[in-house]
C-alpha beads as a LAMMPS data file, in Angstrom:
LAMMPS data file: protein, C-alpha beads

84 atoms
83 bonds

1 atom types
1 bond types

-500.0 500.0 xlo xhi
-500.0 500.0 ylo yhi
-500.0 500.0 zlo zhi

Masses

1 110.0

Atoms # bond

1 1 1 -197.040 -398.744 196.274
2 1 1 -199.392 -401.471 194.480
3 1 1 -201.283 -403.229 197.615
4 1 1 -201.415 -406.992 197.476
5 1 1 -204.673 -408.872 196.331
6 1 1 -205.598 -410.554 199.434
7 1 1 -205.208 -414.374 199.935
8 1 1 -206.858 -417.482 202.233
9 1 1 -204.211 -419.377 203.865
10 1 1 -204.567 -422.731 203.755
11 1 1 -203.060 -425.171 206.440
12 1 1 -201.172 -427.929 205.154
13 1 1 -199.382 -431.057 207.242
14 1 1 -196.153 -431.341 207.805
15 1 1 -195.270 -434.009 205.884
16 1 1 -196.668 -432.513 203.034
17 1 1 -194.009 -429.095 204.237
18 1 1 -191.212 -431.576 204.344
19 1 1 -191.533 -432.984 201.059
20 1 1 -190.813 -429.213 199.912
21 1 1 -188.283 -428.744 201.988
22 1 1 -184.791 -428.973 199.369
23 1 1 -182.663 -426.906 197.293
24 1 1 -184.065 -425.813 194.144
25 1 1 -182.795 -423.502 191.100
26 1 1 -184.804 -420.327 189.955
27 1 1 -183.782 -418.226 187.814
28 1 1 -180.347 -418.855 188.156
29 1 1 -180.802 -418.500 191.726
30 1 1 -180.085 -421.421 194.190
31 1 1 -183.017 -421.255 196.625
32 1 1 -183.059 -423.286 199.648
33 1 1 -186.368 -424.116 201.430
34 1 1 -186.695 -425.677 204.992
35 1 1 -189.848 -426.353 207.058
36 1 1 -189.567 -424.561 210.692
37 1 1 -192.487 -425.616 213.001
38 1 1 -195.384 -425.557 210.424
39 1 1 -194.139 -423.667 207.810
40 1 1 -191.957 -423.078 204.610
41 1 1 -189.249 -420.638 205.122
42 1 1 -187.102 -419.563 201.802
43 1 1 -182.973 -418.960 201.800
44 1 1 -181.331 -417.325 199.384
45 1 1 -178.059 -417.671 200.815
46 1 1 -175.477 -415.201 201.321
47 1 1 -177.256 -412.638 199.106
48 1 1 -178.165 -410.322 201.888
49 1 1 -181.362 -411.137 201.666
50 1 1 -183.471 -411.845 204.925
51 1 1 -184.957 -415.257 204.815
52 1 1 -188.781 -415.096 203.683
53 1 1 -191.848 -416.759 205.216
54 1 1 -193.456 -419.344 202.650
55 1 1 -197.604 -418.983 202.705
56 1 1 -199.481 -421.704 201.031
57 1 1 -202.637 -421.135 200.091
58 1 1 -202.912 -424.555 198.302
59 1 1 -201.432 -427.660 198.829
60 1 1 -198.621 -426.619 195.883
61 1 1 -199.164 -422.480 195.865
62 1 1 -197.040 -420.503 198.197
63 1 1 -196.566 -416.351 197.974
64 1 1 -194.166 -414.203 200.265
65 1 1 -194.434 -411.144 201.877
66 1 1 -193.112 -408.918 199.112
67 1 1 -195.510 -410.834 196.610
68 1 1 -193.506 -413.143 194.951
69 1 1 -195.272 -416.941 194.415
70 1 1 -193.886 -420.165 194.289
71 1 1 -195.237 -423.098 192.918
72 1 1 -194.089 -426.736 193.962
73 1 1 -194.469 -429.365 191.281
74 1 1 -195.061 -433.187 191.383
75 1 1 -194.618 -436.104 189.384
76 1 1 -196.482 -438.650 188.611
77 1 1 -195.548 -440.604 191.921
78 1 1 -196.257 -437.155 193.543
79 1 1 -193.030 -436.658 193.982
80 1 1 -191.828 -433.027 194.125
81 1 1 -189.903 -432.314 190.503
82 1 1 -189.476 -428.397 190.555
83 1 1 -190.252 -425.351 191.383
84 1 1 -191.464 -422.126 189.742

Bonds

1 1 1 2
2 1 2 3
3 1 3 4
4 1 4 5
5 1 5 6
6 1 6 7
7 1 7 8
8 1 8 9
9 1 9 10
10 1 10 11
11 1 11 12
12 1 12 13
13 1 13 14
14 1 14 15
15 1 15 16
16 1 16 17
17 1 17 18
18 1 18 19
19 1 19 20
20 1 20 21
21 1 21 22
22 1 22 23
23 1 23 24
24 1 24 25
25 1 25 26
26 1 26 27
27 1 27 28
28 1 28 29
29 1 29 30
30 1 30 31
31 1 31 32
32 1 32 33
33 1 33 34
34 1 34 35
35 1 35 36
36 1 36 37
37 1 37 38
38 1 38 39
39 1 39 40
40 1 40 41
41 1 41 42
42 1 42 43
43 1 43 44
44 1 44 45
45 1 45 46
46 1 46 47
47 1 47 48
48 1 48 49
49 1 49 50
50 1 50 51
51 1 51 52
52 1 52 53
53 1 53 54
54 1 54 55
55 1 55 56
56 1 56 57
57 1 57 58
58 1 58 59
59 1 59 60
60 1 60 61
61 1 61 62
62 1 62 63
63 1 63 64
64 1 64 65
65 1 65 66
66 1 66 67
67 1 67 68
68 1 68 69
69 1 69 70
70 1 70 71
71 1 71 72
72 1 72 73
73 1 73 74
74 1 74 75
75 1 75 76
76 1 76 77
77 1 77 78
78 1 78 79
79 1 79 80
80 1 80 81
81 1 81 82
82 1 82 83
83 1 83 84
């Protein structure tokens, strides 16, 4: 089992967590996101799939446990367009 490179959390404000927060499609996947406290947590419904603890370690970069990164996207108004 492949170890994960290590990463520097950053901490971000709220309202910059809530601005995230939203239903988004990956993949053909319907993700939801939700801020709880002072972080990101991720949903992926009724897949049997435990919900997953979003890190940011920049102000648009956030990984999970298993690995997996998400990016958050903004327009030119900053607001939030996508996710990848």
């Amino acid at each position: 089992m492949a170890l994960q490179p290590e990463r520097k959390m950053v901490k971000l404000d709220t309202a910059v967590l809530d601005a995230y927060a939203g239903k988004y499609e990956r993949m053909g996947q319907s993700l939801l996101i939700t801020r709880s406290d002072s972080i990101l947590v991720l949903n992926l419904g009724n897949r049997g799939i435990p919900k997953r603890k979003l890190s940011p370690v920049s102000d648009t970069r956030f990984f999970d446990s298993p690995g997996s990164e998400y990016t958050f996207f903004k327009d030119e108004k900053e607001r939030v367009t996508h996710l990848l």
